[in-house]
C-alpha positions, 0 to 999 in steps of 0.5 A: 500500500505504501508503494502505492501510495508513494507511486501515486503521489510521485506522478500526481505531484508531476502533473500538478508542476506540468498544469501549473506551468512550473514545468514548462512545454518541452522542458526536460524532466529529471531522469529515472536514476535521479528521481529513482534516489530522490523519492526513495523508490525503484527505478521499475516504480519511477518508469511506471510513473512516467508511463502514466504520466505518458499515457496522460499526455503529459510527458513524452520519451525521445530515445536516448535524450530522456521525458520532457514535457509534452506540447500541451497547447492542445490540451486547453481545447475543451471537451465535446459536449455530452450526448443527449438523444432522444429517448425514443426509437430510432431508425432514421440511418445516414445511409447516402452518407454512409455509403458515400464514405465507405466506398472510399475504403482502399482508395490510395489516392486519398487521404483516408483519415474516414476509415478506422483501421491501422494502416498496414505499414503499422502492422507486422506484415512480414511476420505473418506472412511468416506465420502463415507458411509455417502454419500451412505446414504444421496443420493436417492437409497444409491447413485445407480442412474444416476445422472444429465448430468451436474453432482452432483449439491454440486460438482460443488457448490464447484468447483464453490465456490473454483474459486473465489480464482483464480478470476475465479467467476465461477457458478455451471452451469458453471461446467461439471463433468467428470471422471479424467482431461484426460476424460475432455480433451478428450471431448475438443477435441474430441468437438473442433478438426477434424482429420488434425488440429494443436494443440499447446502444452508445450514442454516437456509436460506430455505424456498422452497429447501426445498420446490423441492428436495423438489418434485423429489425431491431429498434434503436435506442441511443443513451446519452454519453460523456467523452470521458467516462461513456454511458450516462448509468443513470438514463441507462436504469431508467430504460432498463424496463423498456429494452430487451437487450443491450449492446455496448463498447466500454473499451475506446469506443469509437468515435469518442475514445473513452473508457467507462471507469471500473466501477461503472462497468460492474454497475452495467454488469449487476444491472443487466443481470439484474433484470436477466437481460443479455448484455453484447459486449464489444471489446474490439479495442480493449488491447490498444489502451495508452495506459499502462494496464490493460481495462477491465471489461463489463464481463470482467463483473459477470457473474451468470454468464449473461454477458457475450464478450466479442472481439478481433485482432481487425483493429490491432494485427489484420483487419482483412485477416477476418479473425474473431471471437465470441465468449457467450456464456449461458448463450453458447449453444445458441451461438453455436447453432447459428454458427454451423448454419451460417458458416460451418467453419472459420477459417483454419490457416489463418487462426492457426497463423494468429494463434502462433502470433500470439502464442510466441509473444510477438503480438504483445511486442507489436501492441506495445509499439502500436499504443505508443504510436497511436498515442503519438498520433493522437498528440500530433494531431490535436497539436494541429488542431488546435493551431489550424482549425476554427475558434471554438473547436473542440476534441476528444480526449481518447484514452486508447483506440484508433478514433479521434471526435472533433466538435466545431462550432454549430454552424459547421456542417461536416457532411458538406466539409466532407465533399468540400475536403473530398475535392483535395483528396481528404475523406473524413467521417461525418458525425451524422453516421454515428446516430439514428437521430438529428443530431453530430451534424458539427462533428467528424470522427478521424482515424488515428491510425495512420503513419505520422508523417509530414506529408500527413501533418500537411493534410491536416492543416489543409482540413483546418484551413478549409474549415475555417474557409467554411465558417467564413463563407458562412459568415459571410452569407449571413 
């Protein structure tokens, strides 16, 4: 307790310096040996410290040269304002805008900060190039067989092996694969719902939930959310009586970033349960946290099994790869079934290939480099936000994930921002895709997930000044 108590006192006390101003933008900051003999502590403690302190955006490591004080101009930005849709049953979907924004998926030409997935030149290409020939030696028939109904038995070892992290204490029999989050998601509730019935959802919330819900004749209701701690719990109880199943993303979400705190997420647990209503969890960005420990999740807190955890390696390692999973709890039979009907299989080369990554320790290796990087993306660009967009915008503070939610003032619409940036060849997401309801009309999400580059630092800047340029013109015609 001591430790932790002297731990936290340690990295408050930074920060204090660092908002205060005693500690100056780009000032370097003492080094671990020295803080290590001035408080007394482990040098382990004091590179936990600064991962905390980095994984605030506080400070910022240069190899070599040591942690100096991040830029934090950015950091003045205010937050986005909290949600609040309508308690009422949506289904008017953006499906123009949508449609419009995705067919720009795989366009080289363009700048796609619309599309959140890593880019390839972030991923570990060469490796799993490697995995999958050894793979197709090490299966039966080079890997051309079915495999079992469940999945690839490493696989779900893995995934298994992995929730002990989040104190999930998962078994491999536990874990259903499945091609992508989507299809996972698609199985629960195809499993669990009936055309009519009430799902309770984020809102904003990522598009394809949107339309999977509609596709199968679900009634949407959005509760309303905060950019830092996510679902308002309160609306969350009231509308308990009224839902008959829920499907939230407390890890990163996307297009905000935040992560619902612990302790609300046992709340959403016990709540659920309470009322014997089964809660979809989507945990597609859990593993890509900036802190230094990786989030619980709401099935962390399930006690009967009436949470389906679902998730991927799309938005980490492979996103063409398709791989992912399901542990459904009381619901594994039902799953199963669907499974069977609708794909017989999953894939067996490229599960077994991902459970080798896995298995070798090559994929946490390459998370830790992608947080870091993800996290760096994210304070380069909220640095050019806040220098090169229009008074009065404001951003997200994501704490893990690929997304990035930028708010501008009322007057700016994102929808048309997007075929003026479209003509510059920049495609970016309107906040209008991420709700049912009148509402987002002045936001957009971007992906983070691209290399940082100048090239890119410029594109930015241009989607700043055509911004401003449309406020003005705005102005203007009034």
């Amino acid at each position: 307790m001591k430790k932790d108590f002297l731990y936290n006192e340690i990295a408050e006390n930074i920060a204090e310096k660092i908002h205060s101003g005693v500690l100056k933008e780009g000032e370097r900051l003492p080094s671990v040996r020295m803080l290590s003999r001035e408080h007394g502590v482990s040098i382990n403690t004091v590179k936990r410290i600064f991962l905390e302190l980095e994984s605030r955006s506080l400070v910022q490591s240069k190899p070599q040269s040591g942690y100096f004080v991040s830029p934090l101009n950015y950091l003045k930005l205010p937050l986005p304002e909290s949600s609040q849709p309508l308690l009422t049953l949506s289904s008017n979907e953006p499906n123009e805008l949508i449609n419009k924004v995705y067919s720009n998926m795989g366009n080289t030409d363009l700048t796609l900060f619309s599309i959140g997935v890593p880019s390839g030149n972030l991923l570990p290409l060469a490796k799993l190039k490697k995995e999958i020939v050894s793979a197709s030696r090490e299966l039966r028939e080079g890997g051309t067989e079915y495999e079992p109904l469940q999945g690839n038995l490493k696989f779900r070892r893995m995934i298994a092996a992995r929730s002990l992290a989040w104190e999930g204490h998962l078994s491999e029999s536990d874990i259903i694969t499945t091609s992508g989050c989507m299809n996972a998601l698609s199985l629960c509730l195809m499993a669990l719902t009936k055309p009519g019935d009430v799902i309770a959802i984020e809102s904003p919330c990522y598009p394809g939930i949107l339309q999977l819900t509609l596709s199968l004749g679900l009634q949407v209701m959005e509760i309303a959310t905060h950019p830092v701690t996510g679902i308002d719990i309160e609306v969350l109880k009231s509308i308990m009586p009224k839902i008959d199943i829920g499907l939230l993303v407390p890890n990163f979400n996307t297009p905000l970033g935040y992560c619902i705190p612990d302790k609300s997420k046992k709340e959403i647990a016990e709540l659920f349960s309470q009322y014997d209503i089964p809660l979809i969890e989507d945990d597609t960005y859990g593993d890509i946290h900036f802190s230094q420990k990786r989030p619980k999740c709401c099935k962390s807190f399930d006690t009967d099994g009436n949470i389906l955890w679902c998730s991927s390696v799309s938005k980490t390692l492979a996103p063409g790869y398709r791989v992912g999973w399901v542990a459904p709890g009381k619901y594994k039979e039902q799953i199963l079934r669907l499974k069977l009907i609708h794909s017989v299989s999953s894939t067996s080369l490229i599960n077994e290939a991902v459970g080798n990554f896995l298995m070798t320790g090559k994929y946490e290796n390459h998370l830790r480099r992608l947080r870091k990087t993800l996290q760096e993306n994210y304070q380069n660009y909220a640095v050019i936000i806040a220098d090169h967009f229009p008074f009065g915008t404001k951003i997200s503070r994501p704490q893990g994930g690929l997304a990035l939610w930028v708010e501008f003032p009322k007057e700016i619409d994102t929808a048309e921002l997007y075929n003026y940036a479209l003509q510059h060849q920049i495609s970016i997401a309107p906040g209008r895709m991420f709700t049912l309801q009148d509402q987002f009309q002045n936001c957009m999400r971007l992906c983070i997930g691209l290399p940082w580059t100048e090239e890119l630092g410029q594109k930015l800047k241009l989607l700043g000044s055509l911004s401003k340029k449309m406020k003005q013109n705005l102005a203007g015609n009034k």
